[in-house]
N, C-alpha and C positions, 0 to 999 in steps of 0.2 A: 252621502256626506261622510259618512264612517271610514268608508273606503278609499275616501280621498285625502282624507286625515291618518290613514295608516301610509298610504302611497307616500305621503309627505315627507312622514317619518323614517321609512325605509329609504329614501332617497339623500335624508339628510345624514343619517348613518352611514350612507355608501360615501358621501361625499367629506364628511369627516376623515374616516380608514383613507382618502385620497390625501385627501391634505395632508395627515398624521405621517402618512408612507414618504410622499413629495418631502417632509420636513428632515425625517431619516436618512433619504438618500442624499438629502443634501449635505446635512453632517458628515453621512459618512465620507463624498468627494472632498471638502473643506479637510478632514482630517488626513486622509489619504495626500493631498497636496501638500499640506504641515510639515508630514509626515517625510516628502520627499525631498523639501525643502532645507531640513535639519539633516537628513540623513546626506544629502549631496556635502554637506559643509564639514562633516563628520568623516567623508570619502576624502573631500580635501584635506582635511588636518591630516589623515593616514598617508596620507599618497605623493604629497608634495613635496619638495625640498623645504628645509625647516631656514633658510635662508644665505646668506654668501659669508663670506673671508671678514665683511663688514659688520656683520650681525644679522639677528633671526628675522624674517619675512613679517610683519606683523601680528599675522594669524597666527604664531608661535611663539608670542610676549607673553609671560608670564603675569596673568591677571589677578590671582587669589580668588578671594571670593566675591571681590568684584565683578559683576556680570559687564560686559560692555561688546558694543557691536565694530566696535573700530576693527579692519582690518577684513574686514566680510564686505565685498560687493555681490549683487545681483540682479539680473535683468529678467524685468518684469514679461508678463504674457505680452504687454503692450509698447517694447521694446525700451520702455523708460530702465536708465540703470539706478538701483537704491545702494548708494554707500553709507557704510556703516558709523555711526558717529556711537559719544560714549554713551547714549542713552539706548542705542541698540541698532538694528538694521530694520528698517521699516521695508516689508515687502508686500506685495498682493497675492491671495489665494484666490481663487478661481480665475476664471478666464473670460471671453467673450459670453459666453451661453447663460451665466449666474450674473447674481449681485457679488461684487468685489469685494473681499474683508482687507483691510490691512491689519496687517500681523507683527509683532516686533520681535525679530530674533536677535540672542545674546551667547556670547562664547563665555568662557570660565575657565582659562588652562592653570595649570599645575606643575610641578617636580612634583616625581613620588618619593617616598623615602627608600634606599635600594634593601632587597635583602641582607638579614644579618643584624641588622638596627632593632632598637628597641620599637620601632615606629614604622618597620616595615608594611609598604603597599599604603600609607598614608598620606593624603595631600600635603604640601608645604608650598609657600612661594622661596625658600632658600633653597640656592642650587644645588641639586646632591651631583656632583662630577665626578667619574668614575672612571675607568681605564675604556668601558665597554661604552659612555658619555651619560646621559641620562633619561629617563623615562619622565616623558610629558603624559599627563590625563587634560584630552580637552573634555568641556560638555556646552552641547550646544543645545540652548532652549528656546522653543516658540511658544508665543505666549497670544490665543487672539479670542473675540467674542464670539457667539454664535447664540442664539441670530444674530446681527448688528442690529445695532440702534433700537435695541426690542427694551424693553422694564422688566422683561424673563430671560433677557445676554444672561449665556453661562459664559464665564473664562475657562478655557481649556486651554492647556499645557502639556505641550511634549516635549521629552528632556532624551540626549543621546549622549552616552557617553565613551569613549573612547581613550585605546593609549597607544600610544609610541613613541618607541626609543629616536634621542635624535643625540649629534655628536656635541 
């Protein structure tokens, strides 16, 4: 009887460490996907033309410190595309194999202030226009639960921030 009450207990140890590790790994994919998700939008802001003879491309509206997802699409693992409205860009992390989270990603661009200024390297939404043009800072933030739908959801948050000069 003894033995069968320790068996028990070593079994249910083993399988907690399973559970606890299974929970782990799962954050850590969820965050790693977060993670590429902001960082891709973050490549875009660097890499892109900052718009035409007409004016700037969306993704390169000067926002302040208003966060919003306008001008951000993206398509899901399951081919659906999420465009961004001003409440943010609603995307899916993970894939087939997991449970899905939806995630809300949000831009935040800027003018910096140029060197020389009393305010140098500081955000502004006023254009500082230069001979050389101006320095944009975007930051792009995802914002999602983990676990979902749990009474123990953490929010977790990853924020990237970037600059580039555009004319």
């Amino acid at each position: 009887m003894i033995a069968t009450v320790l068996l028990s207990m070593i079994i249910l140890s083993i399988l907690a460490v399973l559970i606890g590790s299974y929970r782990v790994a799962a954050k850590a994919r969820y965050n790693d996907h977060a993670r590429y998700v902001v960082k891709s939008f973050a490549d875009q802001f660097l890499t892109q033309q900052t718009g035409t003879s007409s004016g700037p491309y969306t993704l390169f509206v000067v926002t302040g410190a208003t966060p919003t997802g306008t001008g951000m699409t993206w398509t899901n693992y399951d081919g659906t595309v999420a465009t961004g409205t001003a409440a943010g860009l609603s995307v899916i992390l993970g894939d087939n194999t997991g449970a899905p989270i939806l995630a809300n990603v949000t831009r935040s661009v800027w003018y910096v202030y140029p060197g020389g200024t009393a305010n140098a390297g500081n955000p502004t939404t006023i254009a500082q226009n230069s001979s050389g043009g101006s320095l944009l800072r975007g930051d792009f933030t995802i914002t999602y639960s983990f676990p979902p739908s749990s009474p123990q959801a953490e929010t977790l948050t990853q924020t990237v921030s970037v600059m580039r000069a555009c004319p």
